[in-house]
C-alpha positions as CSV (number, residue, x, y, z in Angstrom):
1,X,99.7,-7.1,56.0
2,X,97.1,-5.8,58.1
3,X,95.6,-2.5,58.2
4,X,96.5,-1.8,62.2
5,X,100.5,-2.4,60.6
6,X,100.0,-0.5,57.2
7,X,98.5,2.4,59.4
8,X,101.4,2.4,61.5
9,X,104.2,2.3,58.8
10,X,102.3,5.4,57.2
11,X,102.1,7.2,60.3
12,X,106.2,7.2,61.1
13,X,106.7,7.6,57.2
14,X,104.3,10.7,57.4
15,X,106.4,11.5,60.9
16,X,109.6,10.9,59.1
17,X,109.2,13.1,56.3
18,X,107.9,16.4,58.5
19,X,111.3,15.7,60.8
20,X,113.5,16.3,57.3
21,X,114.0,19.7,56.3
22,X,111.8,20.9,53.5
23,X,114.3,21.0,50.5
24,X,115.5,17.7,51.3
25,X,111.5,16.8,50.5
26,X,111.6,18.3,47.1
27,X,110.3,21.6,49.0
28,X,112.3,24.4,47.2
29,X,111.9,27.7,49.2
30,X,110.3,30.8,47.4
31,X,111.9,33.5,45.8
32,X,111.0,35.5,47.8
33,X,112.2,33.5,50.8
34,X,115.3,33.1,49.6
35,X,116.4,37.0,49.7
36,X,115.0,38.0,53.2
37,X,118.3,38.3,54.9
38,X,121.0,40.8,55.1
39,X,123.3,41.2,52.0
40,X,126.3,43.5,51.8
41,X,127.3,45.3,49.1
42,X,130.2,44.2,46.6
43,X,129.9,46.7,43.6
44,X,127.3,48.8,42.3
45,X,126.8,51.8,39.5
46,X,124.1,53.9,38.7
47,X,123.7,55.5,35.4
48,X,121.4,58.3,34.5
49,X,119.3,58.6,31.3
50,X,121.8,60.2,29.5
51,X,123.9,57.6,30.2
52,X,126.4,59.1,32.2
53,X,127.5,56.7,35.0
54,X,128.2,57.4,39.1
55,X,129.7,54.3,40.2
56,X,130.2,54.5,44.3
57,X,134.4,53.8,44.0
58,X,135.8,50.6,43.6
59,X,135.4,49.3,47.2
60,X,131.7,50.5,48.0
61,X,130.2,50.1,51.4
62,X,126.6,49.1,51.9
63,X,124.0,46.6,52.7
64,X,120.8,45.5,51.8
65,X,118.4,44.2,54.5
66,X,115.0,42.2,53.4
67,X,112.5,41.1,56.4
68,X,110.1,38.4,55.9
69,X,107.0,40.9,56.6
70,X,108.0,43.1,53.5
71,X,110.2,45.6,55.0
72,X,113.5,46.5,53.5
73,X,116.5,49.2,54.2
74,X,119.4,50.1,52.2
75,X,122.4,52.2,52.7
76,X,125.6,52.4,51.1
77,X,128.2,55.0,49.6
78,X,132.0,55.5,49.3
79,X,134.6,54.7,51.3
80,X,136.5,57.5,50.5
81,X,134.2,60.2,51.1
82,X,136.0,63.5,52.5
83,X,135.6,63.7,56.4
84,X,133.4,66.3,58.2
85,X,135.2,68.8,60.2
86,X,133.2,67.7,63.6
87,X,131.2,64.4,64.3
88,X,128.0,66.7,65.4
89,X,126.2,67.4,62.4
90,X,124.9,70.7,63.5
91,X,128.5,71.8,63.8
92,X,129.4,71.6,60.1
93,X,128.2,73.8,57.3
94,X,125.0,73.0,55.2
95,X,128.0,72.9,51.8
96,X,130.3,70.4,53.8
97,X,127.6,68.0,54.9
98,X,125.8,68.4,51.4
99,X,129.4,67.2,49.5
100,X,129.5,64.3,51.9
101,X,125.8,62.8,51.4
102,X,126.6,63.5,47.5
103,X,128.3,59.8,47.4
104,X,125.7,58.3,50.3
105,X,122.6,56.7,49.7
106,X,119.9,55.7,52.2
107,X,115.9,54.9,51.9
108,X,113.5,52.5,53.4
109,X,109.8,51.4,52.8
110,X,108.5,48.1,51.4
111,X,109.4,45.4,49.1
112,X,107.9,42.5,47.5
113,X,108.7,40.1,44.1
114,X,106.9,40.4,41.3
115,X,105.4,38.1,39.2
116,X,108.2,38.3,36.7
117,X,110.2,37.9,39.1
118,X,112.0,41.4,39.8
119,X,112.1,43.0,43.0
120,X,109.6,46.1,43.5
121,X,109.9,48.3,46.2
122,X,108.1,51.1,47.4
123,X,110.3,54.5,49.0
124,X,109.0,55.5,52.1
125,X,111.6,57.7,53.7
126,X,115.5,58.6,51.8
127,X,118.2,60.5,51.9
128,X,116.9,62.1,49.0
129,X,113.2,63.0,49.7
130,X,112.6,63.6,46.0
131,X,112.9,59.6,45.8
132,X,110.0,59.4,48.8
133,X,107.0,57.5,47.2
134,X,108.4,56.2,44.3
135,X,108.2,52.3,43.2
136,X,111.5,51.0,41.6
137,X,111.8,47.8,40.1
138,X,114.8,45.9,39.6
139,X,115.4,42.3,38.2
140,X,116.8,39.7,40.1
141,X,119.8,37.3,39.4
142,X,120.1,34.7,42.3
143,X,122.8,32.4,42.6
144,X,123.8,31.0,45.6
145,X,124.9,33.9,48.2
146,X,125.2,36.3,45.5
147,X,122.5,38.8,44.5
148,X,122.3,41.0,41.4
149,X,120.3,43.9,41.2
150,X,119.6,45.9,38.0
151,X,116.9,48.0,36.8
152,X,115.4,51.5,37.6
153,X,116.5,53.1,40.5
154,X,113.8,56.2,39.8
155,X,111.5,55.6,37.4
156,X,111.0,59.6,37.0
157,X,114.6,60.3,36.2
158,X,115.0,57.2,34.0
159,X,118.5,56.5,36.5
160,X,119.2,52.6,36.2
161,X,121.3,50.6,38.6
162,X,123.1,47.6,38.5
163,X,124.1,46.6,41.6
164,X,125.8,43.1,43.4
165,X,125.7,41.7,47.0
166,X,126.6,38.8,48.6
167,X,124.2,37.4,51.7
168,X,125.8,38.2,54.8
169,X,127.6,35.2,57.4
């Protein structure tokens, strides 16, 4: 074989193998590419040091968003929360609207995987500003579309979640 017809038969091999996606070359995506996407929540529970345990009903609401850049947002609570008497907020009592965001959890800020492997992320703005400018770290258990969360949810209270999503379709 000459070189001009070696050179060639590298060059579409080389060609052929960019074309294919990258797991089909052996190219396993990260961990951390593999949970930016939106999950939605199936079940989770949160227990406090003492070991009592505030689980969010047996149909919780919720989802999880990652973004490739590091950004995350969660929100979930209860289905079966008790209504507010108006849809303005300003129009309901400080009590009434207090009792409802009891069973409602929001925050936002940034997010990143650790070197062992468990998913830190840093509060920037919550529901519950006591939560602002914490770092929680939770382990990860990946299979398939299904995500499992469990660790601390505040490392000052010693409150632990355990938490399950599936990646949204």
């Amino acid at each position: 074989m000459n070189r001009r017809c070696i050179l060639s038969i590298s060059a579409m091999t080389v060609f052929g193998l960019a074309s294919v996606p990258g797991s089909a070359v052996g190219q396993e995506k990260s961990l951390k590419d593999q949970l930016v996407g939106s999950w939605i929540l199936v079940s989770t529970e949160t227990t406090s040091q003492s070991g009592k345990r505030y689980p969010y009903g047996t149909d919780p609401r919720g989802i999880l968003i990652l973004d490739a850049i590091g950004r995350y947002a969660v929100v979930q609570g209860r289905v079966d929360r008790p209504k507010l008497k108006s849809a303005v907020r300003r129009d309901v009592t400080k009590e009434e609207f207090g009792a409802a965001a009891m069973d409602f959890a929001a925050n936002f800020g940034t997010w990143a995987v650790t070197v062992d492997k468990a998913l830190a992320r840093r509060v920037e703005g919550a529901l519950n500003p006591n939560l602002e400018g914490i770092i929680t770290k939770a382990s990860i258990g990946l299979v398939g579309d299904t995500l499992r969360l469990s660790g601390e949810l505040n490392p000052v209270t010693g409150e632990r979640i355990d938490a399950v999503y599936r990646r949204a379709k």
